[in-house]
HTML snippet that shows the backbone in 3Dmol.js (N, CA, C, O; Angstrom):
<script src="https://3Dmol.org/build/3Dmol-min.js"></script>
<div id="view" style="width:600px;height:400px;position:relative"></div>
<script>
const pdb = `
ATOM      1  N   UNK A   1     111.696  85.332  85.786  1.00  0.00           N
ATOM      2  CA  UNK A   1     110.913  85.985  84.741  1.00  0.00           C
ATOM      3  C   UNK A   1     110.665  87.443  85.146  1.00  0.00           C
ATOM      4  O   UNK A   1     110.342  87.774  86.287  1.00  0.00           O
ATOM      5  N   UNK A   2     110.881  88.467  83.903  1.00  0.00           N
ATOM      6  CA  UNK A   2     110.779  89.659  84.511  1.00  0.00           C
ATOM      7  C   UNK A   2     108.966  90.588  84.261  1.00  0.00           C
ATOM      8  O   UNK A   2     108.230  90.443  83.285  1.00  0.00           O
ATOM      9  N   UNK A   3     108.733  91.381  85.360  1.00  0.00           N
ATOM     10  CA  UNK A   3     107.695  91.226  85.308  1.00  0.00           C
ATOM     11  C   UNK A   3     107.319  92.681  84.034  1.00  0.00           C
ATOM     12  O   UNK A   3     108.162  93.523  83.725  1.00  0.00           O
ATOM     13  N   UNK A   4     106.140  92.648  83.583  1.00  0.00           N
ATOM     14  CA  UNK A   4     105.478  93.169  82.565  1.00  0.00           C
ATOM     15  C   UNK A   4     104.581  94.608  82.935  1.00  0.00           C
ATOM     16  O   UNK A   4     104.559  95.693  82.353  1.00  0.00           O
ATOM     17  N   UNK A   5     104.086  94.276  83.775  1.00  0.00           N
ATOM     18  CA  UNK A   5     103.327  95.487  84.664  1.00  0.00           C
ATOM     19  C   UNK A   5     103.362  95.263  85.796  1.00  0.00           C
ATOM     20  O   UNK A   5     103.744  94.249  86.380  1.00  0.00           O
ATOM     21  N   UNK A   6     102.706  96.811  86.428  1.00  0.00           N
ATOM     22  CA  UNK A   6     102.368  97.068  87.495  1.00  0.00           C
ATOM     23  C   UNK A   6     100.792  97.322  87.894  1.00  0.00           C
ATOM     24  O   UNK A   6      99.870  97.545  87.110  1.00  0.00           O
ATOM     25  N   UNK A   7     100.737  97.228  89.302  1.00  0.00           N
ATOM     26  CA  UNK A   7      99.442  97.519  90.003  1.00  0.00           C
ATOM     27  C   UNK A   7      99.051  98.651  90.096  1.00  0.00           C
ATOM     28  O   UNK A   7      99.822  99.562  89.798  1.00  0.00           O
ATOM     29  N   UNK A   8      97.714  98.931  90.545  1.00  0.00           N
ATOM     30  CA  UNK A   8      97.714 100.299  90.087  1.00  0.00           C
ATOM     31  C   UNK A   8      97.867 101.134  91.824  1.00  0.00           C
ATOM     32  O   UNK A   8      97.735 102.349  91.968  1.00  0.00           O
ATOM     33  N   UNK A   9      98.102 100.359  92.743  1.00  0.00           N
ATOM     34  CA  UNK A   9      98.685 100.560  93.770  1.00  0.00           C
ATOM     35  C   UNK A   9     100.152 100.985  93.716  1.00  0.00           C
ATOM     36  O   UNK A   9     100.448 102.136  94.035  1.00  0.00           O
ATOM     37  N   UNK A  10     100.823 100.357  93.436  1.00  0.00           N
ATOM     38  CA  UNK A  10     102.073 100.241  92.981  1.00  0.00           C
ATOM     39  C   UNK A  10     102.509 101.861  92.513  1.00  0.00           C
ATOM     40  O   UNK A  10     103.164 102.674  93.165  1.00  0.00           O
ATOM     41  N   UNK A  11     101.861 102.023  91.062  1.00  0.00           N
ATOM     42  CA  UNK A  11     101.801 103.383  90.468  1.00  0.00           C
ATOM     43  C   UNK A  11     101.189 104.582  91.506  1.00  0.00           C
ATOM     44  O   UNK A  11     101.501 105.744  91.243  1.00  0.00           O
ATOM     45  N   UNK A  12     100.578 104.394  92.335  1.00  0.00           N
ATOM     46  CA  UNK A  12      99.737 105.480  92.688  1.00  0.00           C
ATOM     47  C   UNK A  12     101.002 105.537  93.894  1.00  0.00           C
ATOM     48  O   UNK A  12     101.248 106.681  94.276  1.00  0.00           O
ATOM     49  N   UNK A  13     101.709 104.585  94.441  1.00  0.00           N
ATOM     50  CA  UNK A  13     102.781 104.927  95.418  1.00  0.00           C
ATOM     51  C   UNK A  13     103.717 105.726  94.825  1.00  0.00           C
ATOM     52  O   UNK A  13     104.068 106.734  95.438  1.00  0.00           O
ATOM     53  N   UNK A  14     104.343 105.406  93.420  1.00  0.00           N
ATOM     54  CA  UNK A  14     105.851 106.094  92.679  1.00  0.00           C
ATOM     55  C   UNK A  14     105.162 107.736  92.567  1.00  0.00           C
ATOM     56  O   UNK A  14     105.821 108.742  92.826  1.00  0.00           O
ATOM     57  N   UNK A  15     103.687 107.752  92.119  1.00  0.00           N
ATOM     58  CA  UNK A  15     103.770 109.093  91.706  1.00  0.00           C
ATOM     59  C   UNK A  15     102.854 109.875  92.849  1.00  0.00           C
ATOM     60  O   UNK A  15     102.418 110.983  92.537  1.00  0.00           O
ATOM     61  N   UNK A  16     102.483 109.225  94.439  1.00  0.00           N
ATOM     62  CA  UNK A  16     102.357 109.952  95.322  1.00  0.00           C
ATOM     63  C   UNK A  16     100.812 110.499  95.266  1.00  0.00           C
ATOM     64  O   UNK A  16     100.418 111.513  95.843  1.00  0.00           O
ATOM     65  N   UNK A  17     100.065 109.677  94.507  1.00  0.00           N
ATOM     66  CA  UNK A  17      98.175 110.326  94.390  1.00  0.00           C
ATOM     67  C   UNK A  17      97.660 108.452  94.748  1.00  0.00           C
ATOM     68  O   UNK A  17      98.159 107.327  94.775  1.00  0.00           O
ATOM     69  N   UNK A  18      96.476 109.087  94.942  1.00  0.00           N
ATOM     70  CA  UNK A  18      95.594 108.185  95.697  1.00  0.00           C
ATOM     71  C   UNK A  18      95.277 107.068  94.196  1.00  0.00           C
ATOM     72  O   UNK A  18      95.128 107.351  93.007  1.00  0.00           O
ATOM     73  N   UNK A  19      95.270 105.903  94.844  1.00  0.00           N
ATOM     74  CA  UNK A  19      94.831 104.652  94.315  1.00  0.00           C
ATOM     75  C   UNK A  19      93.325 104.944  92.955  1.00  0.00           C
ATOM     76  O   UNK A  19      93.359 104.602  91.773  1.00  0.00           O
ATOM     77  N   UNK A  20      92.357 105.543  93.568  1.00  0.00           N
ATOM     78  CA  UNK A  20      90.863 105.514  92.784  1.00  0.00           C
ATOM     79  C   UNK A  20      91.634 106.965  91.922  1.00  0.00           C
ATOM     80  O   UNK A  20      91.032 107.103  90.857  1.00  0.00           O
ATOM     81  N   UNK A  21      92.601 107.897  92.054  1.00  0.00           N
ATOM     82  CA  UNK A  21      92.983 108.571  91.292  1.00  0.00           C
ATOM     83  C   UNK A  21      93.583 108.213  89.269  1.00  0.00           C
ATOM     84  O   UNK A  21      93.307 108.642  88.148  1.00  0.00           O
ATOM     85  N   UNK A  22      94.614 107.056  89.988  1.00  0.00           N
ATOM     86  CA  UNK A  22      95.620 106.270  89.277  1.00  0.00           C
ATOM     87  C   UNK A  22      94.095 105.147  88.416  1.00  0.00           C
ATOM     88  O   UNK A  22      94.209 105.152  87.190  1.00  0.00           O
ATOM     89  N   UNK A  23      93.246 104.572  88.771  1.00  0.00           N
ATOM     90  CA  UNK A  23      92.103 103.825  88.664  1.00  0.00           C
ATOM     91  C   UNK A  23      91.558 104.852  87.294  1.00  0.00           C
ATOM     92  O   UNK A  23      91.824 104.560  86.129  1.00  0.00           O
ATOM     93  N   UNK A  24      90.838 105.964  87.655  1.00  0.00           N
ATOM     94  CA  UNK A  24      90.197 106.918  86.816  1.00  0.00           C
ATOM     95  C   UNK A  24      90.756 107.074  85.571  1.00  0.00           C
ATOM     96  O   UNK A  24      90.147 107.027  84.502  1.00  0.00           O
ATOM     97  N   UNK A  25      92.313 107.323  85.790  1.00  0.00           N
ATOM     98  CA  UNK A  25      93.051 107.455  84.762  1.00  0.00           C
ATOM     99  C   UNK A  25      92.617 106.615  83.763  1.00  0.00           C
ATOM    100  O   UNK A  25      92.131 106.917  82.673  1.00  0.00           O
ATOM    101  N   UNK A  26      92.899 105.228  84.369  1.00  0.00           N
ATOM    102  CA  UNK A  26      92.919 103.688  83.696  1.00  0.00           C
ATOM    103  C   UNK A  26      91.597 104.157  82.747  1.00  0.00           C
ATOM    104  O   UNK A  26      91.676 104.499  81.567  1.00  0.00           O
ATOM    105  N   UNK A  27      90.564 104.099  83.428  1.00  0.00           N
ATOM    106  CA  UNK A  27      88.986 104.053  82.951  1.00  0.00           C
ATOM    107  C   UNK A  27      89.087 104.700  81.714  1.00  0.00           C
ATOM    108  O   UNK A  27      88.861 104.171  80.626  1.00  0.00           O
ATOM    109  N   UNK A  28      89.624 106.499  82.014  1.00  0.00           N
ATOM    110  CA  UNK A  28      89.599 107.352  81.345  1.00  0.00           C
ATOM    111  C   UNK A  28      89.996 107.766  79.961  1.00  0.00           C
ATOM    112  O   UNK A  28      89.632 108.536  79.073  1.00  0.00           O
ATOM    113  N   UNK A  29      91.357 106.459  80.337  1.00  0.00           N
ATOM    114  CA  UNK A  29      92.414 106.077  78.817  1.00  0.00           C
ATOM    115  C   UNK A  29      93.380 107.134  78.787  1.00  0.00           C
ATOM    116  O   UNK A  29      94.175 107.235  77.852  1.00  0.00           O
ATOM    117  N   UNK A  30      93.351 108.133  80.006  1.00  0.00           N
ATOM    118  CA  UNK A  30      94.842 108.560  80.353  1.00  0.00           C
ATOM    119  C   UNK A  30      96.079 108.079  80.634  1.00  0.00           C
ATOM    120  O   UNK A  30      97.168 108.637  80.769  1.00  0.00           O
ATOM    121  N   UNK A  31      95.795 107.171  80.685  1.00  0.00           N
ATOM    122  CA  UNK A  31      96.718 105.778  81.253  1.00  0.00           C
ATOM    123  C   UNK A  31      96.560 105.068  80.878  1.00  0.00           C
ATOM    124  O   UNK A  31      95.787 104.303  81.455  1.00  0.00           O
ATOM    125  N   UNK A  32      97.135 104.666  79.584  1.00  0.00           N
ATOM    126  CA  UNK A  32      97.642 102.910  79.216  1.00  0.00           C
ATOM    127  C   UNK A  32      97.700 101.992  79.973  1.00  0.00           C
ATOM    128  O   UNK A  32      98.616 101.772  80.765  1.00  0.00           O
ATOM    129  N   UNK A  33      96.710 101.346  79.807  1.00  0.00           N
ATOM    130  CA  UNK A  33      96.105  99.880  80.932  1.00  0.00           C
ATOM    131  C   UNK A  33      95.449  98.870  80.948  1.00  0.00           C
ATOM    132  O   UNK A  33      94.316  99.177  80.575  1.00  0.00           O
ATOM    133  N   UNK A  34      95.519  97.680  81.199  1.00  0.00           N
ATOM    134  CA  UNK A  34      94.238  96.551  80.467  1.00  0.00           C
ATOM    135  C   UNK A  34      94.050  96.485  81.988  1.00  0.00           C
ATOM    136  O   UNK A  34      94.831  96.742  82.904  1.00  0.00           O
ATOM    137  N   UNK A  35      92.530  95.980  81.977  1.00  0.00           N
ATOM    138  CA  UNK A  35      91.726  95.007  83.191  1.00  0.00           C
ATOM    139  C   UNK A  35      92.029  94.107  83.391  1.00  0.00           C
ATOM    140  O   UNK A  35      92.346  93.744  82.258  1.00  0.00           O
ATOM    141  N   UNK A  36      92.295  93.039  84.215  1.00  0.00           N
ATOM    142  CA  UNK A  36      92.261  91.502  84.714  1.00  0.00           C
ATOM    143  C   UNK A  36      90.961  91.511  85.279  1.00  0.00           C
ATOM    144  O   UNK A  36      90.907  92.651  85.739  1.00  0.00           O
ATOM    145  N   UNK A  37      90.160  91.107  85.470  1.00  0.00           N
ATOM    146  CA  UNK A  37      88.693  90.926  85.961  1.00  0.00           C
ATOM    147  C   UNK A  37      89.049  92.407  86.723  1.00  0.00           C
ATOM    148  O   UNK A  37      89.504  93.320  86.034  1.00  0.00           O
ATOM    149  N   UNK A  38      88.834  92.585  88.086  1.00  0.00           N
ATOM    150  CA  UNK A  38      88.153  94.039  88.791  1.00  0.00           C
ATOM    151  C   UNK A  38      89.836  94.551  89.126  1.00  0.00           C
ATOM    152  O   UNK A  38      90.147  95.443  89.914  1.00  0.00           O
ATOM    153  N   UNK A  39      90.488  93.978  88.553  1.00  0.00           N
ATOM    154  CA  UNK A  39      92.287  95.059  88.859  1.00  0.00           C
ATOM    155  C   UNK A  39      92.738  95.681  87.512  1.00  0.00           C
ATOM    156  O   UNK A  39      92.679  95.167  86.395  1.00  0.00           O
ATOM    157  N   UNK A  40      93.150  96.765  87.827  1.00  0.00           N
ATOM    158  CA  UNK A  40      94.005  97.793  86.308  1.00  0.00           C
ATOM    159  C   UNK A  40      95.302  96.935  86.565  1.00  0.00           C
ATOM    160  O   UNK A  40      95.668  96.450  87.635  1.00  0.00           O
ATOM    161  N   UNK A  41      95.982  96.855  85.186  1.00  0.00           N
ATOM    162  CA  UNK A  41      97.387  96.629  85.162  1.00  0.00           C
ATOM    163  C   UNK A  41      98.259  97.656  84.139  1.00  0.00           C
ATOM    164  O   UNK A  41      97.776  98.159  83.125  1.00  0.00           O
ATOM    165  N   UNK A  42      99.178  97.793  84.455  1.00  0.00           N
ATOM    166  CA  UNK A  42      99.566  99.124  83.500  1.00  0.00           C
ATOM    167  C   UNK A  42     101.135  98.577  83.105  1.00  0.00           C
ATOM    168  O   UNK A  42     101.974  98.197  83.921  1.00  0.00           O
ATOM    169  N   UNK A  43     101.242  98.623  82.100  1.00  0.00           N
ATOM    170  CA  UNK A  43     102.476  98.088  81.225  1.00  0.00           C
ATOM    171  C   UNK A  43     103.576  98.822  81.916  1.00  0.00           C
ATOM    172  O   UNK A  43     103.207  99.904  82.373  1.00  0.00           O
ATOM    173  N   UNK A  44     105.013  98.475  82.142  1.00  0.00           N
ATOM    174  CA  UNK A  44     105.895  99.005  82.442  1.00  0.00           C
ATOM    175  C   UNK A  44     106.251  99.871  80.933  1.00  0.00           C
ATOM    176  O   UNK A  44     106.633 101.034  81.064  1.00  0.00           O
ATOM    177  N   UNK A  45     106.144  99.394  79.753  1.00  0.00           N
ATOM    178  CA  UNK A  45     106.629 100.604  78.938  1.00  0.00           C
ATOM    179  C   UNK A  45     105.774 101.690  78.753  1.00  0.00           C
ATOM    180  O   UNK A  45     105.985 102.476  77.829  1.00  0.00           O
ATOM    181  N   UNK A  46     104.675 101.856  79.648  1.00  0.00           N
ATOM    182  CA  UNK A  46     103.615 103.081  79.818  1.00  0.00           C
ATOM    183  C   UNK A  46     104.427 104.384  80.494  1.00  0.00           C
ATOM    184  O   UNK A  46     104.553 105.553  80.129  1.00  0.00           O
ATOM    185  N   UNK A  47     105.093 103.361  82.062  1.00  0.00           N
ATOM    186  CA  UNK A  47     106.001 104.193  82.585  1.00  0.00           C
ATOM    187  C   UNK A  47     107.122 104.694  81.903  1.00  0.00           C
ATOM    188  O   UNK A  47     107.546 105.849  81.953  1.00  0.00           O
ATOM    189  N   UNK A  48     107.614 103.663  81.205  1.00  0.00           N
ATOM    190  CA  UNK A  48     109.191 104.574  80.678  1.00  0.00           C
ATOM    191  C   UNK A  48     108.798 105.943  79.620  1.00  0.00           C
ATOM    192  O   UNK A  48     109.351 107.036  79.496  1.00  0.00           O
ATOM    193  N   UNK A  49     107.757 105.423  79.031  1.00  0.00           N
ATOM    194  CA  UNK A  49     107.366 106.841  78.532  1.00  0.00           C
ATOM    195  C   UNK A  49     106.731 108.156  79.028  1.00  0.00           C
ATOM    196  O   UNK A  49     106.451 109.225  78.485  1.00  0.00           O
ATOM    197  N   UNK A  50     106.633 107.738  80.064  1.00  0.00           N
ATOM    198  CA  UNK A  50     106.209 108.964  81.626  1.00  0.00           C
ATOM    199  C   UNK A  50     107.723 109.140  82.340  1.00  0.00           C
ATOM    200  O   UNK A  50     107.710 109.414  83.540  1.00  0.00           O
ATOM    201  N   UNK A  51     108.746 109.030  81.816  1.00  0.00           N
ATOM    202  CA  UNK A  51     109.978 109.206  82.449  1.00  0.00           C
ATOM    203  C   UNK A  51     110.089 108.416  83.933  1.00  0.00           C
ATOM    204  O   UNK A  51     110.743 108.833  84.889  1.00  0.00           O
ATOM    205  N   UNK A  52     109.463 107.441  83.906  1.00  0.00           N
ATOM    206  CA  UNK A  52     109.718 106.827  85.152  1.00  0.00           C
ATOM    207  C   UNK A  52     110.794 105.560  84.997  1.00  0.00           C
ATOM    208  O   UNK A  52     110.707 104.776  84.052  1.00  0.00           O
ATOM    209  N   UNK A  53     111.808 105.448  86.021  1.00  0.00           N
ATOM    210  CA  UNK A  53     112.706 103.909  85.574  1.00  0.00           C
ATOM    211  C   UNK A  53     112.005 103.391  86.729  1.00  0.00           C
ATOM    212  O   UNK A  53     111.522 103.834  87.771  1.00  0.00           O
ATOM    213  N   UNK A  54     112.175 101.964  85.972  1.00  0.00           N
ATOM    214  CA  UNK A  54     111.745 100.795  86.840  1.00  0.00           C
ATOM    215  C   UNK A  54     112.753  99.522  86.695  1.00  0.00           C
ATOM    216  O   UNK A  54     113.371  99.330  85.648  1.00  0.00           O
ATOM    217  N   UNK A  55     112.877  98.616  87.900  1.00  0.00           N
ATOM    218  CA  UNK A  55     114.020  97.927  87.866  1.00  0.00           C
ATOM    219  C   UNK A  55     113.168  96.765  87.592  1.00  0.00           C
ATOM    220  O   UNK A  55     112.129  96.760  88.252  1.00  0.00           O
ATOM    221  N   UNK A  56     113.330  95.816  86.820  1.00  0.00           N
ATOM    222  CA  UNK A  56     112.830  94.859  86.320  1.00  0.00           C
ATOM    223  C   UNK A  56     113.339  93.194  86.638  1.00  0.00           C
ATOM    224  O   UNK A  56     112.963  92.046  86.403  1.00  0.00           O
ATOM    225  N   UNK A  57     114.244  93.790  87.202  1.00  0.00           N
ATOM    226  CA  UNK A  57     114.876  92.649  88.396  1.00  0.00           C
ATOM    227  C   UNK A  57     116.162  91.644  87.163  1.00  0.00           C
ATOM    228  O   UNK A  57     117.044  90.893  87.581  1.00  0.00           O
ATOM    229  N   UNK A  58     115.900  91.928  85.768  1.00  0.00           N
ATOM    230  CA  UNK A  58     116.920  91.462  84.632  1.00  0.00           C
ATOM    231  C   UNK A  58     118.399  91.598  85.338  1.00  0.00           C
ATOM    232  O   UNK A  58     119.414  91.306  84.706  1.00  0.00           O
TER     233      UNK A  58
END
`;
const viewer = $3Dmol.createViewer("view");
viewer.addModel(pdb, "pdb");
viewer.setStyle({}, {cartoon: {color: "spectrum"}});
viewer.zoomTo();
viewer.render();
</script>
């Protein structure tokens, strides 16, 4: 199964800024993101529209 999102760890590694940075975003609604209880998750088609590829393992 291929996966849907990412962590917001994850993101804060590809684009090289700190974790509570990538977080703020989330809060802020700069970043397309739902909550799971206390974790951001951020849609992989958030990234493709930030020009980022991601391998989805398909």
């Amino acid at each position: 199964m291929a996966r849907k999102f990412i962590t917001t760890k994850e993101f804060a590694e590809m684009y090289g800024v700190k974790i509570g940075t990538v977080q703020a975003w989330c809060r802020n609604k700069r970043l397309k993101a739902i909550k799971l209880g206390k974790e951001w998750r951020i849609p992989l088609s958030e990234l493709e529209k930030l020009g980022i590829k991601i391998d989805t393992g398909k």
